[in-house]
C-alpha positions in Angstrom: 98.2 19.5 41.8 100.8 18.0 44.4 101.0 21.4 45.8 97.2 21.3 46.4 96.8 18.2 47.9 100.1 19.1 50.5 98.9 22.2 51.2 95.5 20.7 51.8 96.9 17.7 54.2 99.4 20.0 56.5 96.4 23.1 56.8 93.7 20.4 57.7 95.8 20.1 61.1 94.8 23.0 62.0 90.9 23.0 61.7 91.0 19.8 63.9 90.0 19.9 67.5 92.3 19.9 70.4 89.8 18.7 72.9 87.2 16.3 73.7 84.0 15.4 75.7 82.6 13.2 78.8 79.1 12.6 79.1 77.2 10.4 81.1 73.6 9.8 83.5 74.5 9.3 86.5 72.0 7.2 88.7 71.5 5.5 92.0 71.8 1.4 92.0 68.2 1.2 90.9 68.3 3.4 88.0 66.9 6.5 89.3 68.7 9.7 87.9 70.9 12.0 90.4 70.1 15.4 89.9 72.7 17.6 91.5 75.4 15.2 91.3 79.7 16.4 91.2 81.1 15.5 88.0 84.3 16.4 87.8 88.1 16.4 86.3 90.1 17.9 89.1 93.6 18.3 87.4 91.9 20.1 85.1 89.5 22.3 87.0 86.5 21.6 84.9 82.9 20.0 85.8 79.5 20.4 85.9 76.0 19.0 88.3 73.9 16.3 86.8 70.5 17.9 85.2 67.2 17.3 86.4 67.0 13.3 85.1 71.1 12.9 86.1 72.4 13.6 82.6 75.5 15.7 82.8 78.1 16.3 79.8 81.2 18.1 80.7 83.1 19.9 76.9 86.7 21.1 76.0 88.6 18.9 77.8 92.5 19.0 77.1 92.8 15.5 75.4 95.1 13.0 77.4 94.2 10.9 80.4 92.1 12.5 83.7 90.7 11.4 86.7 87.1 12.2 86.4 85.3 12.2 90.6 81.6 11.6 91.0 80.1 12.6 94.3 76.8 13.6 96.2 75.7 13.7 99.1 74.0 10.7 101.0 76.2 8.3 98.3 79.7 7.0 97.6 82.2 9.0 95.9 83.1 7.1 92.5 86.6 7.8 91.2 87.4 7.0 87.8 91.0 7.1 87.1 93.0 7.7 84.1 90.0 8.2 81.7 91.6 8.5 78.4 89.8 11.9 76.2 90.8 11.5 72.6 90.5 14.6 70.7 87.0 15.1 69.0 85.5 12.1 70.8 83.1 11.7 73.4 83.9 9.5 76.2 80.4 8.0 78.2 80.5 7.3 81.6 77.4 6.1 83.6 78.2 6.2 87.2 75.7 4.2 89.2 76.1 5.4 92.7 75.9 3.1 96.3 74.2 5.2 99.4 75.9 6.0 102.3 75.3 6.8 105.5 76.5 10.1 107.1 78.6 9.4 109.9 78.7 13.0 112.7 78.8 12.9 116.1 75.6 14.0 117.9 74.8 18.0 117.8 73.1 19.2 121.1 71.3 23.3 120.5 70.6 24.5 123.3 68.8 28.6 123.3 66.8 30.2 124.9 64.4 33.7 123.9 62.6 35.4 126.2 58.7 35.4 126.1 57.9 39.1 126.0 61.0 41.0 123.8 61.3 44.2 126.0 61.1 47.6 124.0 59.7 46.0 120.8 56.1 47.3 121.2 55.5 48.0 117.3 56.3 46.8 114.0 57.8 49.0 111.3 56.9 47.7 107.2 57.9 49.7 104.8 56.4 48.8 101.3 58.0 50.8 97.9 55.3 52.8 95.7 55.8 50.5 93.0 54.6 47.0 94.9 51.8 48.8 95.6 51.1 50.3 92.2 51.9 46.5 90.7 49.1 45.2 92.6 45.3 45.1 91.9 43.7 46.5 94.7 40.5 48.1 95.1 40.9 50.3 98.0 43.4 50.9 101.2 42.0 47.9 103.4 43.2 45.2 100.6 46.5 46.4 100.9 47.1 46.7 104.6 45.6 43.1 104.6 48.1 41.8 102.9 50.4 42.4 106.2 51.3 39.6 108.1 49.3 39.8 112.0 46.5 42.0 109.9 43.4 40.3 109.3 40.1 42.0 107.9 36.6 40.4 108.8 33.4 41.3 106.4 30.1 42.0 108.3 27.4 39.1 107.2 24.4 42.1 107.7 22.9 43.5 105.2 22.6 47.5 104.6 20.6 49.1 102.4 19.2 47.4 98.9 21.6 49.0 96.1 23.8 51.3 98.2 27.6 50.5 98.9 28.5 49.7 102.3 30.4 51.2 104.4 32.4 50.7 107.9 30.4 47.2 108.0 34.2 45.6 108.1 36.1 45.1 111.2 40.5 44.4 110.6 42.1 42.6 113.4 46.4 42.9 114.4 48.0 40.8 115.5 45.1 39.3 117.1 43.2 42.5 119.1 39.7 42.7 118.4 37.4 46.0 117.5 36.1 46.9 120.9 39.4 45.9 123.2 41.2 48.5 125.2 
């Protein structure tokens, strides 16, 4: 029975964990989750970005004491230093972060692009057999509508009672009208 009970205690080391957990929300000074915010350990190389509502939870971290950095952009960067991770425990830190303004000095663009591009007098779109099998068209003139600069207008008269129309459409590129030379 002692033999049990001692094999039992010195075995049970083993099935313990060697690492622990820091979770958190972090927020903005009125309470208003960060999503996208740094969280990280960088001795360690681990972290992770704040969800959605600023919840973030960073796991298997090497148990002993870490500096854990909180940063985004527009706020403060929050250091916490010497964090203590106890193995199997979850440490929670709630990082409620100041804004800051972004200090540059002023960026002048200056371009220029010429009004007529010499040479360019068409426009090349190539579209794979399978976009056009995936989409539900009825005929050619839906498709080639779907171009950008292609525009298709339906004729308001009326042909004859019960019969299918046809060439009672006029299509429009890049802004030329039916009729122009």
């Amino acid at each position: 029975m002692k033999m049990l009970v001692l094999t039992t205690v010195v075995f049970s080391g083993l099935f313990a964990g060697t690492d622990g957990t820091i979770r958190g929300r972090v927020t903005d000074i009125n309470s208003v989750g960060l999503p996208g915010a740094s969280v990280y350990l960088p001795d360690v190389g681990l972290g992770v970005a704040a969800d959605v509502d600023g919840n973030y939870i960073i796991l298997n971290i090497p148990v002993g004491s870490h500096d854990v950095v909180v940063q985004m952009v527009g706020y403060k960067k929050i250091i916490f230093k010497e964090v203590t991770v106890m193995m199997d425990q979850t440490v929670w830190l709630d990082p409620v972060m100041e804004t800051e303004t972004v200090k540059g000095d002023e960026v002048v663009v200056h371009g220029q692009r010429p009004l007529v591009e010499r040479g360019t007098t068409a426009k090349k779109i190539t579209v794979a057999k399978e976009a056009i099998q995936s989409l539900p068209l009825r005929d050619l003139s839906e498709l080639y509508t779907l171009q950008s600069g292609v525009v298709k207008v339906e004729s308001k008269t009326r042909g004859i009672p019960n019969q299918e129309e046809r060439g009672l459409e006029e299509v429009h590129v890049r802004g030329g009208r039916s009729g122009e030379i």
